[in-house]
N, C-alpha and C positions, 0 to 999 in steps of 0.2 A: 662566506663566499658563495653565490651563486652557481651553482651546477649548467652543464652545457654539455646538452642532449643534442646530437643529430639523428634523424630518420629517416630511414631508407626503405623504402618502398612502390609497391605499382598497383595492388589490385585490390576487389572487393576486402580479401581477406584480412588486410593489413590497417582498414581503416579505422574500426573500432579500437585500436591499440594504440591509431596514430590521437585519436579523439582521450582514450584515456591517461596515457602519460605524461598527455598535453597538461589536461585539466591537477592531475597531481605531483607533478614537476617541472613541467615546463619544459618546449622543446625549441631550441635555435632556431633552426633550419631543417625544412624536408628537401629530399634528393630523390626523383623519381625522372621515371621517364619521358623521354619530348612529345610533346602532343600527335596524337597521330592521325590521318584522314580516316575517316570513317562513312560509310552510307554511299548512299548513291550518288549525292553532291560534293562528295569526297571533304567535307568538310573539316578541321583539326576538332578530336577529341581529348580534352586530357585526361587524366586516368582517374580513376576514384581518389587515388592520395593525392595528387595535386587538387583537388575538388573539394576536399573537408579541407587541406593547409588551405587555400584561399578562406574556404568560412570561420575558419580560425585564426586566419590573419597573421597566418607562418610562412616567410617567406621560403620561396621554394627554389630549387637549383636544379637544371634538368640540363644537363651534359650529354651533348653524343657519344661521348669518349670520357672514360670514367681514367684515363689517363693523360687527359687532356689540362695543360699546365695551369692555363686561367683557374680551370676548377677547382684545382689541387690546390694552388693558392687560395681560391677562395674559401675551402676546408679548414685551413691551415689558419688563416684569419681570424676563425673560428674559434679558434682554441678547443675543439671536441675535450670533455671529460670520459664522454662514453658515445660510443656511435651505434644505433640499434637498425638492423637489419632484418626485414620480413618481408619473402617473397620478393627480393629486387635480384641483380644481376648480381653475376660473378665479379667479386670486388677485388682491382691488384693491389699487390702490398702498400704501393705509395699510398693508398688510402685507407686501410684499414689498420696501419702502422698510426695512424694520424691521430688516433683516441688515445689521450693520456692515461686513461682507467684499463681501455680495452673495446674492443668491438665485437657486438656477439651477433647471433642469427636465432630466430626460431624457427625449429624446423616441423612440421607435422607430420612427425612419426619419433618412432623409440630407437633412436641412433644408437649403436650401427646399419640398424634396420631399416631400409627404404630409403638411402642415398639415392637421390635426384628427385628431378622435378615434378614427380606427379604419386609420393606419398601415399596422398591418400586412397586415390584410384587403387593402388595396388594393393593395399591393405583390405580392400571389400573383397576384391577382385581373387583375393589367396582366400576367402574364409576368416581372415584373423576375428579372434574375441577380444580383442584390445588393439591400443594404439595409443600417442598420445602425442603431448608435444617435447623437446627437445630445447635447450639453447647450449651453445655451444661458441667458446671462442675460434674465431676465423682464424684460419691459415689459407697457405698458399693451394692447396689441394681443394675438394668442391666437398663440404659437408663432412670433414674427416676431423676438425677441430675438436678440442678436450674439450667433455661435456661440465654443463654448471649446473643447469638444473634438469630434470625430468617431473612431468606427471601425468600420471596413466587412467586412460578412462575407459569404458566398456565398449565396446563396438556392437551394438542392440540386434536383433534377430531383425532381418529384413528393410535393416539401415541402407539407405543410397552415399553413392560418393556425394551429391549434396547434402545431405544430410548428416554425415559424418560431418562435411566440409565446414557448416555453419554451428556445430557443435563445438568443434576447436577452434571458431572465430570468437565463440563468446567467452573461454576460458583464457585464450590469449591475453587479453587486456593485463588481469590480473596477475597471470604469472608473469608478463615482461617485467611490468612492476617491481617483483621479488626479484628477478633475478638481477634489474637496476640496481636496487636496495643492496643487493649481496653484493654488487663489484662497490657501490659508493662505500661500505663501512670495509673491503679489506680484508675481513674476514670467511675468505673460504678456501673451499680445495676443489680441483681440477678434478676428473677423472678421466683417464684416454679411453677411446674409446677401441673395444675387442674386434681385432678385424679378423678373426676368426668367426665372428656373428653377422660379419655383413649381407647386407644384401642388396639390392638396386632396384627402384623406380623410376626406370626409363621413361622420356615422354610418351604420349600414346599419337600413332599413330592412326588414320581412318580407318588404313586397310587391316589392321587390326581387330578391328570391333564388329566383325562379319561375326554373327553365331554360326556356333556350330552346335546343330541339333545331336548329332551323335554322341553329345558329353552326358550326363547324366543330370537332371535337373537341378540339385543343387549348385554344381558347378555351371549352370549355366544362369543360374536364378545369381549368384553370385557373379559370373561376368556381366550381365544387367544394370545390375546396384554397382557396381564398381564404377559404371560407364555413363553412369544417370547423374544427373542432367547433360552432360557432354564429355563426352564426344556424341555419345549415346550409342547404344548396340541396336545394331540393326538385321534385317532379313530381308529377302521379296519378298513380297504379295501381290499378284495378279502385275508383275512385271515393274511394280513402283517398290521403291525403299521406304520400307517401315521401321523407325525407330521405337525399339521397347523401353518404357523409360521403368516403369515396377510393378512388377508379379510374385504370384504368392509359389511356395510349390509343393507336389506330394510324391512321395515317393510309390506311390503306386501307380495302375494305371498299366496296360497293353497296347498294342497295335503299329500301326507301320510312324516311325517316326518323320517327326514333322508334320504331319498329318495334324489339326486341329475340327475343334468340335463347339461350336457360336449357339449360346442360347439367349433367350430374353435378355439373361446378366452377367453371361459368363464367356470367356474365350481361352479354351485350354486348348494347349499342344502338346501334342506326344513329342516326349523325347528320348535318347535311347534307355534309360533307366528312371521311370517316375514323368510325370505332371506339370508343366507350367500355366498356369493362369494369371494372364493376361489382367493387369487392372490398371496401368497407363501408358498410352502410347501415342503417335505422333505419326503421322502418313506426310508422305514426304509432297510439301508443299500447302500444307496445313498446320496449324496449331496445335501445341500438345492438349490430350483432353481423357478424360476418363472413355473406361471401355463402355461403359451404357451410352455414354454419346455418339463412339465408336459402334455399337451394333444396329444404333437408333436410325444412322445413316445408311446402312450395310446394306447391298443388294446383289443377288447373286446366291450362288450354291451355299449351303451350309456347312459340308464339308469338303475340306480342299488341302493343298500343303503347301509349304513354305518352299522356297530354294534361296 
């Protein structure tokens, strides 16, 4: 008897998974999001998973209302064996009830750790030396579901949240796989997960991602990497928003903080304990670019400071 996959999803992350389970089981239907205007000509954009289901010739279901009856029926039609969720919205019971096997989610991070939406941010953004991903079957509540599988990977010295981000995109594939594999044959165990370990990955907000030079540059070298590529952390500079996208840093180092010091190749700022040097970054209303291209164009005092 043929298996019947549906997938759910919206973004970069979720498309190499939606390309792989495709090719080694086969997937019904994708369920993402409606097309949305974008640019200046306000144009409809669809989303990356509606983008590879068209090249893959999966018909796809993009509902305003994930409790909307047509849909539910058209679910239902379905016959789901298993319904796989990555990076899509909050699903209500009428639909996640609808998988005969079960409906699970991957999450990116080590549940109970880093419940909501921006995981992996928060995982640079604290210092963690690990992380990883998560599946878990859905319930009513957001990311509290009994866990099925985990696996854990290193979180590298001077990692960005992109960086992390495209690390768990490419292991993704493989583990949804397994954990398919594990609800089709029957044989497994749940585990709940400890909400005495919890913790939260709040969305990030802009007004958030202001540096503050008074932290010590680890901690600030790691708000940086947390924030890179986007939202991005930013500071002034000569009254424009500069986004820091990754610097190196040292813990040594004197002098009045914020305060930086621009050479041939370099661009370090004091901050209240230790060194940041600047090696990419983004001036607001321009391109992201290396700091040598950054001091290439530089005109002005050599030393100065941030606010």
């Amino acid at each position: 008897m043929e298996s019947s996959i549906i997938f759910m999803g919206t973004p970069e992350f979720a498309v190499p998974t939606l390309e792989f389970i495709h090719k080694r089981i086969g997937i019904k239907a994708v369920v993402t999001v409606p097309d949305k205007p974008q640019g200046r000509g306000l144009k409809l954009k669809a989303s990356p998973v509606k983008e590879k289901a068209l090249e893959l010739k999966i018909p796809v279901l993009q509902p305003e209302s994930l409790k909307d009856e047509n849909f539910i029926k058209e679910l239902k039609d379905l016959s789901p064996d298993i319904i796989v969720v990555i990076a899509f919205r909050i699903l209500p019971p009428q639909v996640y009830n609808l998988a005969r096997i079960g409906t699970f989610n991957v999450h990116a991070s080590l549940l109970p750790k880093y419940r909501g939406a921006a995981p992996i941010n928060w995982a640079i953004i604290n210092g963690d030396e690990e992380t990883g991903l998560t599946s878990f079957l859905i319930q009513e509540k957001v990311d509290t579901g009994d866990i099925l599988l985990q696996q854990r990977i290193k979180i590298e010295e001077n990692m960005t949240a992109g960086e992390l981000h495209d690390k768990l995109m490419n292991i993704a594939p493989q583990f949804t796989l397994d954990t398919c594999n594990l609800l089709f044959s029957g044989k497994y165990f749940t585990q709940k997960q400890d909400n005495s370990q919890v913790t939260s990955a709040p969305k990030i907000h802009p007004d958030f991602c202001k540096i503050n030079w008074q932290n010590d540059a680890r901690t600030i070298r790691n708000f940086i990497h947390g924030l890179s590529p986007y939202p991005g952390a930013w500071t002034l500079w000569n009254e424009k928003r500069l986004k820091i996208l990754k610097v190196e840093y040292c813990q040594c180092g004197t002098g009045e903080t914020a305060s930086f010091t621009i050479g041939e190749s370099f661009f370090n700022v004091q901050c209240a304990k230790g060194i940041i040097s600047i090696t990419h970054l983004q001036l607001e209303g321009r391109n992201p670019m290396p700091i040598k291209d950054f001091i290439n164009g530089f005109r002005g005092e050599k030393y100065g400071k941030f606010s």
